[in-house]
Wavefront OBJ file of the C-alpha trace (Angstrom):
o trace
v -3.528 21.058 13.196
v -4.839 18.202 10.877
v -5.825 14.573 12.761
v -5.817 11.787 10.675
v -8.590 9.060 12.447
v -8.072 5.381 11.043
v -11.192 3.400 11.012
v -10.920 0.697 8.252
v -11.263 1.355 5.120
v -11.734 4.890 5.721
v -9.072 7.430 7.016
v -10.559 10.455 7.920
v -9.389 14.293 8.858
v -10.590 16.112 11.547
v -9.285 19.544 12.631
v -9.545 21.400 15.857
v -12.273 24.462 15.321
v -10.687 27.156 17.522
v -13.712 29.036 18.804
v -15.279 25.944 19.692
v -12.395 24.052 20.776
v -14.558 20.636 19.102
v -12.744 18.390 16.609
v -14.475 18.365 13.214
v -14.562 15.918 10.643
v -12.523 18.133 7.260
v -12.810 14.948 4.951
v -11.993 11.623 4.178
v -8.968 10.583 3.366
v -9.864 10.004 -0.177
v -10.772 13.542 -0.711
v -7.819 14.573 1.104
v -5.568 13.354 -1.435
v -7.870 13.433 -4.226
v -10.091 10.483 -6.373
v -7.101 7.320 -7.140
v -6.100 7.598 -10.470
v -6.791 4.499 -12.707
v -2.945 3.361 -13.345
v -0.166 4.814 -12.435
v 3.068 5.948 -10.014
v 0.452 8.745 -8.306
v -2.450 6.045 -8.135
v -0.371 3.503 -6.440
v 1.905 5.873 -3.981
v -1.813 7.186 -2.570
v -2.546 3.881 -1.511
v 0.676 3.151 -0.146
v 0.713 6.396 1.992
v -3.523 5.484 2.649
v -2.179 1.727 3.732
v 0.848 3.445 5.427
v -1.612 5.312 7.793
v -3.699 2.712 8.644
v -0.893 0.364 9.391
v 1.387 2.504 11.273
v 4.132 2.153 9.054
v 6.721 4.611 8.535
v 9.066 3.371 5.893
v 6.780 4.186 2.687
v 9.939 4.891 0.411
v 10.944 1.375 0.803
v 7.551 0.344 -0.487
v 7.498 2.343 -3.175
v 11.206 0.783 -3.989
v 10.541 -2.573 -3.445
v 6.894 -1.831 -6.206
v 9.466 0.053 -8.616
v 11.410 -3.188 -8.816
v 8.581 -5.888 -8.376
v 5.723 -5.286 -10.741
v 5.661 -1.051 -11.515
v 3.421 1.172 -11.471
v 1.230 0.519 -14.514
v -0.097 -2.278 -14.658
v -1.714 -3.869 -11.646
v -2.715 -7.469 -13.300
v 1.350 -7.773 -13.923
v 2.465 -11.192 -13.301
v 6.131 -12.183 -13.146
v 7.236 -11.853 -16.176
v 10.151 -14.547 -16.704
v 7.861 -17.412 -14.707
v 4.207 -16.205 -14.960
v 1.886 -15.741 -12.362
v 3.138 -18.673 -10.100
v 6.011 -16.500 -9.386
v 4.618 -13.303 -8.395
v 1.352 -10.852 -9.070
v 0.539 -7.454 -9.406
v 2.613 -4.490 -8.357
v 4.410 -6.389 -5.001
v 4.393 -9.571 -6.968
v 2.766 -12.045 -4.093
v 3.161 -15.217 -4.766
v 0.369 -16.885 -4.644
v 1.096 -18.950 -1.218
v 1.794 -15.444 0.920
v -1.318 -13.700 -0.779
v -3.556 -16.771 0.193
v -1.994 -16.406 3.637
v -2.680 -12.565 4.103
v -6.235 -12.880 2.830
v -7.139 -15.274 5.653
v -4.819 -12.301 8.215
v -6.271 -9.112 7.075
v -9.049 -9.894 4.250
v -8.135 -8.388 1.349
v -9.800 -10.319 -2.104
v -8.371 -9.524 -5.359
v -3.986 -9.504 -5.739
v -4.772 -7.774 -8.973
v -6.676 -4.887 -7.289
v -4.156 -2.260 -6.405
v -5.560 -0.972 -3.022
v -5.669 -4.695 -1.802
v -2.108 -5.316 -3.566
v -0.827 -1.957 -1.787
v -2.411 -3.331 1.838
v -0.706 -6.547 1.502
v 2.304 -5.092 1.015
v 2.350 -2.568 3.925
v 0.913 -4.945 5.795
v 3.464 -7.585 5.810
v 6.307 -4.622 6.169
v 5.035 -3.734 9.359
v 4.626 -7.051 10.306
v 7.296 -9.014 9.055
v 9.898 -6.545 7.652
v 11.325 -7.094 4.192
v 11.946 -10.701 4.322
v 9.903 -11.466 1.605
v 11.705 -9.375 -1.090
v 14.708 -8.985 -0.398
v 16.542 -12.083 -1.588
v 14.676 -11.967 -4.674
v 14.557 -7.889 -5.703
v 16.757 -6.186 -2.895
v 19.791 -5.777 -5.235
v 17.415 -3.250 -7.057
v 15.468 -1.698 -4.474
v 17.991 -1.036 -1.457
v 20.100 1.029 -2.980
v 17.205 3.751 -4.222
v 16.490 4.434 -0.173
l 1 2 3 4 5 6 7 8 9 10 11 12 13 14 15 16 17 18 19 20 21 22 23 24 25 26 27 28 29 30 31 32 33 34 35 36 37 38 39 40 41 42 43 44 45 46 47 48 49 50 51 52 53 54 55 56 57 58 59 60 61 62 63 64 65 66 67 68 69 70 71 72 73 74 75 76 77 78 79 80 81 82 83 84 85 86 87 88 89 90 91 92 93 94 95 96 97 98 99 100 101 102 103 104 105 106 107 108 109 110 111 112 113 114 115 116 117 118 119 120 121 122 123 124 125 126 127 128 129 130 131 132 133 134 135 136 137 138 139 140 141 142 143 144 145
Protein backbone atom coordinates (compact mmCIF):
# COMPACT_ATOMS: atom_id res chain seq x y z
CA UNK A 1 0.00 0.00 0.00
CA UNK A 2 1.16 3.52 -1.23
CA UNK A 3 0.49 6.73 1.40
CA UNK A 4 0.40 9.87 -0.10
CA UNK A 5 1.63 12.60 2.94
CA UNK A 6 0.62 16.33 2.01
CA UNK A 7 2.94 18.84 3.41
CA UNK A 8 2.84 22.00 1.18
CA UNK A 9 4.32 22.18 -1.68
CA UNK A 10 5.50 18.77 -1.48
CA UNK A 11 3.35 15.52 -1.64
CA UNK A 12 5.23 12.72 -0.72
CA UNK A 13 4.89 8.62 -0.85
CA UNK A 14 5.63 6.50 1.78
CA UNK A 15 5.01 2.72 1.80
CA UNK A 16 4.73 0.25 4.58
CA UNK A 17 8.20 -1.99 4.62
CA UNK A 18 6.78 -5.39 5.67
CA UNK A 19 9.64 -6.87 7.66
CA UNK A 20 9.96 -3.83 9.51
CA UNK A 21 6.48 -2.85 9.74
CA UNK A 22 8.06 1.22 9.50
CA UNK A 23 6.60 3.58 6.88
CA UNK A 24 9.24 4.74 4.39
CA UNK A 25 9.47 7.68 2.42
CA UNK A 26 9.28 5.96 -1.76
CA UNK A 27 9.42 9.59 -3.30
CA UNK A 28 8.03 12.77 -3.81
CA UNK A 29 5.25 13.34 -5.50
CA UNK A 30 7.03 14.90 -8.35
CA UNK A 31 8.97 11.84 -9.04
CA UNK A 32 5.99 9.85 -8.60
CA UNK A 33 4.41 11.15 -11.57
CA UNK A 34 7.41 12.18 -13.31
CA UNK A 35 9.32 15.93 -14.04
CA UNK A 36 5.99 18.53 -15.36
CA UNK A 37 6.21 18.84 -18.82
CA UNK A 38 6.71 22.45 -20.17
CA UNK A 39 3.11 22.92 -21.98
CA UNK A 40 0.68 20.77 -22.37
CA UNK A 41 -2.72 18.48 -21.49
CA UNK A 42 -0.13 15.94 -19.38
CA UNK A 43 1.73 19.05 -17.77
CA UNK A 44 -1.38 20.66 -16.59
CA UNK A 45 -3.59 17.38 -15.50
CA UNK A 46 -0.30 16.54 -13.05
CA UNK A 47 -0.85 19.58 -11.32
CA UNK A 48 -4.41 19.32 -11.12
CA UNK A 49 -4.25 15.72 -9.65
CA UNK A 50 -0.85 17.28 -7.38
CA UNK A 51 -3.42 20.34 -6.31
CA UNK A 52 -6.25 17.70 -6.10
CA UNK A 53 -4.25 15.87 -3.31
CA UNK A 54 -3.32 18.56 -1.38
CA UNK A 55 -6.74 20.06 -1.36
CA UNK A 56 -8.83 17.13 -0.78
CA UNK A 57 -10.73 17.43 -3.77
CA UNK A 58 -12.26 14.70 -5.55
CA UNK A 59 -13.89 16.03 -8.64
CA UNK A 60 -10.58 16.46 -10.89
CA UNK A 61 -12.55 15.69 -14.23
CA UNK A 62 -14.53 18.74 -13.71
CA UNK A 63 -11.31 20.70 -13.51
CA UNK A 64 -9.88 19.43 -16.26
CA UNK A 65 -13.42 20.37 -18.12
CA UNK A 66 -13.88 23.57 -16.88
CA UNK A 67 -9.49 24.23 -18.21
CA UNK A 68 -10.57 22.49 -21.64
CA UNK A 69 -13.14 25.23 -22.05
CA UNK A 70 -11.43 28.27 -20.21
CA UNK A 71 -7.92 28.81 -21.44
CA UNK A 72 -6.48 24.98 -22.76
CA UNK A 73 -3.86 23.29 -22.24
CA UNK A 74 -1.08 25.06 -24.15
CA UNK A 75 -0.58 28.02 -23.38
CA UNK A 76 -0.48 29.16 -19.79
CA UNK A 77 -0.01 33.17 -20.41
CA UNK A 78 -3.60 32.79 -22.41
CA UNK A 79 -5.73 35.68 -21.73
CA UNK A 80 -9.38 35.86 -22.77
CA UNK A 81 -9.34 36.03 -26.01
CA UNK A 82 -12.55 38.14 -27.15
CA UNK A 83 -11.86 40.85 -24.05
CA UNK A 84 -8.13 40.49 -23.14
CA UNK A 85 -6.71 39.91 -19.98
CA UNK A 86 -9.35 41.92 -17.91
CA UNK A 87 -11.61 39.11 -18.62
CA UNK A 88 -9.80 36.12 -17.68
CA UNK A 89 -5.96 34.59 -17.49
CA UNK A 90 -4.20 31.60 -18.01
CA UNK A 91 -5.63 28.12 -18.24
CA UNK A 92 -8.83 28.79 -15.52
CA UNK A 93 -9.05 32.28 -16.85
CA UNK A 94 -9.14 34.29 -13.24
CA UNK A 95 -10.13 37.38 -13.53
CA UNK A 96 -8.08 39.50 -12.16
CA UNK A 97 -10.37 40.52 -8.96
CA UNK A 98 -10.74 36.55 -7.77
CA UNK A 99 -6.91 35.90 -8.46
CA UNK A 100 -6.00 39.04 -6.30
CA UNK A 101 -8.41 37.58 -3.75
CA UNK A 102 -6.90 33.95 -3.65
CA UNK A 103 -3.35 35.26 -3.48
CA UNK A 104 -4.06 37.06 -0.20
CA UNK A 105 -6.18 33.17 0.87
CA UNK A 106 -3.65 30.69 -0.13
CA UNK A 107 -0.44 32.65 -1.60
CA UNK A 108 0.05 31.71 -4.83
CA UNK A 109 2.14 34.68 -7.11
CA UNK A 110 2.08 34.40 -10.74
CA UNK A 111 -1.79 33.60 -12.69
CA UNK A 112 0.41 32.86 -15.63
CA UNK A 113 2.39 30.10 -13.83
CA UNK A 114 0.52 26.89 -14.32
CA UNK A 115 1.07 25.15 -10.89
CA UNK A 116 -0.21 28.44 -9.17
CA UNK A 117 -3.06 28.73 -11.99
CA UNK A 118 -3.89 24.86 -11.32
CA UNK A 119 -3.96 25.64 -7.21
CA UNK A 120 -6.27 28.44 -7.66
CA UNK A 121 -8.47 26.57 -9.41
CA UNK A 122 -8.75 23.48 -7.13
CA UNK A 123 -8.67 25.59 -4.53
CA UNK A 124 -11.70 27.59 -5.05
CA UNK A 125 -13.61 24.12 -6.20
CA UNK A 126 -13.22 22.79 -2.93
CA UNK A 127 -14.04 25.80 -1.42
CA UNK A 128 -16.60 27.43 -3.24
CA UNK A 129 -17.86 24.89 -5.85
CA UNK A 130 -18.22 25.94 -9.47
CA UNK A 131 -19.79 29.22 -9.03
CA UNK A 132 -17.28 30.99 -10.68
CA UNK A 133 -17.51 29.26 -14.12
CA UNK A 134 -20.35 28.13 -14.63
CA UNK A 135 -22.48 30.99 -15.93
CA UNK A 136 -19.77 31.98 -18.11
CA UNK A 137 -18.25 28.36 -19.62
CA UNK A 138 -20.68 25.64 -18.09
CA UNK A 139 -22.60 25.20 -21.41
CA UNK A 140 -19.18 23.69 -22.60
CA UNK A 141 -17.81 22.00 -19.75
CA UNK A 142 -20.88 20.16 -17.99
CA UNK A 143 -21.77 18.13 -20.46
CA UNK A 144 -18.01 16.41 -20.96
CA UNK A 145 -18.45 14.95 -17.08
Amino acid sequence: MVLFLLSAPRVIAVQMDKTTSVWQSITTYTEFVGPPEPTGRANVVRWIEYWSLFYRYKDTKKAEAIVSCEGGFDNPSICNTTYGCSSGQGHAQFIPSTWSNIQKKIGVENVFNTSDNIKGLIYLLSTDGDKHWRPYSGSCWIPKL
